[in-house]
N, C-alpha and C positions, 0 to 999 in steps of 0.2 A: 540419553533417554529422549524418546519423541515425546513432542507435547501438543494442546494445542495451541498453536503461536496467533492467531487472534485473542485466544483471551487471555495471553499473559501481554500481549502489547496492548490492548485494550483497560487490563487489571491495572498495569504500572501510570497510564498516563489517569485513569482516575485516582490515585491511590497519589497522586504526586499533584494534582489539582492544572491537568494541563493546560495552556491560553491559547493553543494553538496547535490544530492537527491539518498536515496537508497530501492530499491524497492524489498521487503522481500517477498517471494512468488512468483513469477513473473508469472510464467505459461509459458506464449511465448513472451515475451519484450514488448507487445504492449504495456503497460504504460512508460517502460522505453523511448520508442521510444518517447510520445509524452514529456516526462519531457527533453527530448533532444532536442526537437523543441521549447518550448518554453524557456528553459533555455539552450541556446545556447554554455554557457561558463564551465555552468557545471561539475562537474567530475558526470556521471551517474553509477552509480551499480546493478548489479542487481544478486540476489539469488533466486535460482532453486534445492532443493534438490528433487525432481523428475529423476529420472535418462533420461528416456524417452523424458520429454521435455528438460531438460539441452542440450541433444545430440542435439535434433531439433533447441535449440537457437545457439547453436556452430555452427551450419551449415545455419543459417540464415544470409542472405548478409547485411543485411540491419541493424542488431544490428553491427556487424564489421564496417559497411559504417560511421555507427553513435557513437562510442570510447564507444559503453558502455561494462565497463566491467562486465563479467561474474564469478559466483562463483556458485559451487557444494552444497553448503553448508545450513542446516536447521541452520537458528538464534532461537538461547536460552537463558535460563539463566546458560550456564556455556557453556565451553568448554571439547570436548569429543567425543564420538560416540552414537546413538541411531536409533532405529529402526523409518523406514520411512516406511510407510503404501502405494503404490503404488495402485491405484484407477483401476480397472477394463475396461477401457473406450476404445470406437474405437480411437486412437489418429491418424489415417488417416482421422478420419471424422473431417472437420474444422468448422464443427457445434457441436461438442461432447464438452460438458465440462469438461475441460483437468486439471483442477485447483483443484480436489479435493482431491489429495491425501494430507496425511497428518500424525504428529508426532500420532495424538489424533488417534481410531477408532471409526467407528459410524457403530451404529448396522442395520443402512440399508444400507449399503455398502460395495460393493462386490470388496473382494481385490484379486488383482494379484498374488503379490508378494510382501514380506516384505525384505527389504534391508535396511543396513548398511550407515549412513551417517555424516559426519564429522557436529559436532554443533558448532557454536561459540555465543560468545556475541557480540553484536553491539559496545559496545565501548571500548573493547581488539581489536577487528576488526579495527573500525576508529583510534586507536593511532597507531597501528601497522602498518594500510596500508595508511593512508591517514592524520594523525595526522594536517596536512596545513589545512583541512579543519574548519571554523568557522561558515556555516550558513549550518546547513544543514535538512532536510527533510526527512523525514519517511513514505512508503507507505506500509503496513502491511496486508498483505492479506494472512494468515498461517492457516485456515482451523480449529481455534478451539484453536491452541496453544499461540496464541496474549499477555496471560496473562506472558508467560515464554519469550518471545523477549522485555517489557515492564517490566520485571526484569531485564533487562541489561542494563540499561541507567546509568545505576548512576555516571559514568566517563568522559560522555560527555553529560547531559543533557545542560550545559549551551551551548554547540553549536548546539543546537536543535531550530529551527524554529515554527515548526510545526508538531502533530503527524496525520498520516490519518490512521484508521484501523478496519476493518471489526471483528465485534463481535456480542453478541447476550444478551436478557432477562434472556435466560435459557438455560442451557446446551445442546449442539446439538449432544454433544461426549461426550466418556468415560474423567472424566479428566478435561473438557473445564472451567475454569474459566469465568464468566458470568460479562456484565458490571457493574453490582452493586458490584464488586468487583472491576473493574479496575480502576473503581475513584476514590476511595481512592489513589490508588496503586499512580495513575499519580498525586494526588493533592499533596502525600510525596513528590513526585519530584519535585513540582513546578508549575504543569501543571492544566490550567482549561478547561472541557468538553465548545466548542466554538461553535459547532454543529454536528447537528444528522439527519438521514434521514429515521428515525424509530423513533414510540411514545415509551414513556417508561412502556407502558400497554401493549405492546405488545409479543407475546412471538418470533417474527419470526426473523431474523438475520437483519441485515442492517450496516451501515458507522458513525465513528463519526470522528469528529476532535477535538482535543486535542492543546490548546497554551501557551507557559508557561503566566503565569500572570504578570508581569515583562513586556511580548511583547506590548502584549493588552493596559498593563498602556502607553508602548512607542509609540505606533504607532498611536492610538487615534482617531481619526475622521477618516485618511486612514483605519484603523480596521474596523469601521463603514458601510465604502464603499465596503471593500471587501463582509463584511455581506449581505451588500444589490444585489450584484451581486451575488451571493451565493444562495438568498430567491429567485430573477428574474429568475434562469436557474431551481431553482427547483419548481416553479411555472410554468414555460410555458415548464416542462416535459424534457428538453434537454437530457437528457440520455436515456430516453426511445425512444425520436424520434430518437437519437444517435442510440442506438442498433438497430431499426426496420431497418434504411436505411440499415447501414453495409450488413444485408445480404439479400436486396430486391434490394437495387438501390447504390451496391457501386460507384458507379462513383460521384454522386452526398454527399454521405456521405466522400468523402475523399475532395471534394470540400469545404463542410460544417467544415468541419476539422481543414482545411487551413485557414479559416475564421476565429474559434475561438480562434488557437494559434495566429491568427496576430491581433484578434480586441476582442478577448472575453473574456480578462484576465487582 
């Protein structure tokens, strides 16, 4: 059954009191920003190896205003350097999609520049810089490379909440490891596929959620509930009419906003 998979990753990490959300791919902080409204207490993170937007999140007021911290860095399966595929794109136009650069290439896309970018693992990353953390959350939006940030878990999976991460049927890039691979990968870890916002017939990209199984046993009938608010927001479209408002009628979409982080999670 599709859902919406933001707000059951969303529902599980407030409903479980999370210390820690970090947000892999980021583009421009907008999710960081909203994992900092609704989880107020937070330590928030967030990676940009983009060099272009990184700069633009450095000088955004508003991710400074809200402690989330910023890193240069593409997450992998190892630590090191490798080559970042910088996306061709107006990134003055704030309608341009700025999110698509990436470790993989894809042969319909037109690259800038290829730059140098420091790689780590998520959980040499969290012992080293935040090791206090024990609940923490995963939003994974790496353009193809998901399968190699989901080889890094192995040191801190048991302080994993929840995983959220954007993947596909079929290879979209050179390279891309495909979901019918990465379940296995997450069930070695522990983790069971909890929802999706794509059929599995399909060949085009889409969201799934990931929870260790262990949670699901714990939490139980709140699990339940999270699910059903999860199945509500992706039945009556909320991300689509989300996106439509943003850039026809923001005044009202940041209204709409405010509503959800205070009543719709």
């Amino acid at each position: 059954m599709r859902t919406n998979t933001k707000s059951l990753f969303i529902s599980v990490l407030k409903a479980q009191h999370a210390d820690g959300v970090f947000d892999i791919g980021s583009r421009d902080g907008d999710q960081s920003l909203l994992f900092r409204h609704l989880l107020p207490a937070a330590r928030v993170t967030a990676f940009e190896a983009n060099p272009i937007n990184f700069e633009a999140m450095k000088a955004d007021p508003r991710l400074k205003t809200a402690r989330i911290d910023l890193f240069p860095y593409a997450i992998s399966d190892r630590r090191g350097a490798a080559d970042f595929h910088v996306a061709d794109v107006d990134y003055e136009d704030p309608h341009a999609n700025r999110g698509i650069s990436s470790l993989l290439l894809s042969p319909e896309q037109n690259i800038r520049t290829t730059v140098q970018v420091q790689t780590h693992r998520i959980d040499e990353f969290v012992l080293e810089h935040c090791s206090e953390l024990r609940r923490i959350g995963l939003w994974i939006d790496v353009e193809g490379a998901e399968y190699a940030v989901l080889s890094g878990l192995d040191a801190v999976r048991g302080k994993i909440l929840a995983v959220h991460v954007e993947t596909a049927n079929s290879a979209l890039r050179a390279g891309q490891r495909t979901l019918h691979e990465i379940v296995p990968l997450m069930l070695q870890h522990g983790f069971r596929l909890c929802g999706r916002n794509f059929g599995p017939g399909e060949s085009e990209w889409g969201d799934v959620v990931f929870l260790p199984e262990s949670l699901v046993a714990e939490m139980g009938l709140r699990f339940q509930i999270c699910k059903l608010k999860a199945f509500a927001s992706y039945f009556l479209r909320a991300d689509q009419i989300a996106a439509a408002l943003r850039g026809r009628a923001p005044a009202l979409y940041r209204f709409l906003r405010r509503c959800y982080i205070r009543f719709g999670t």
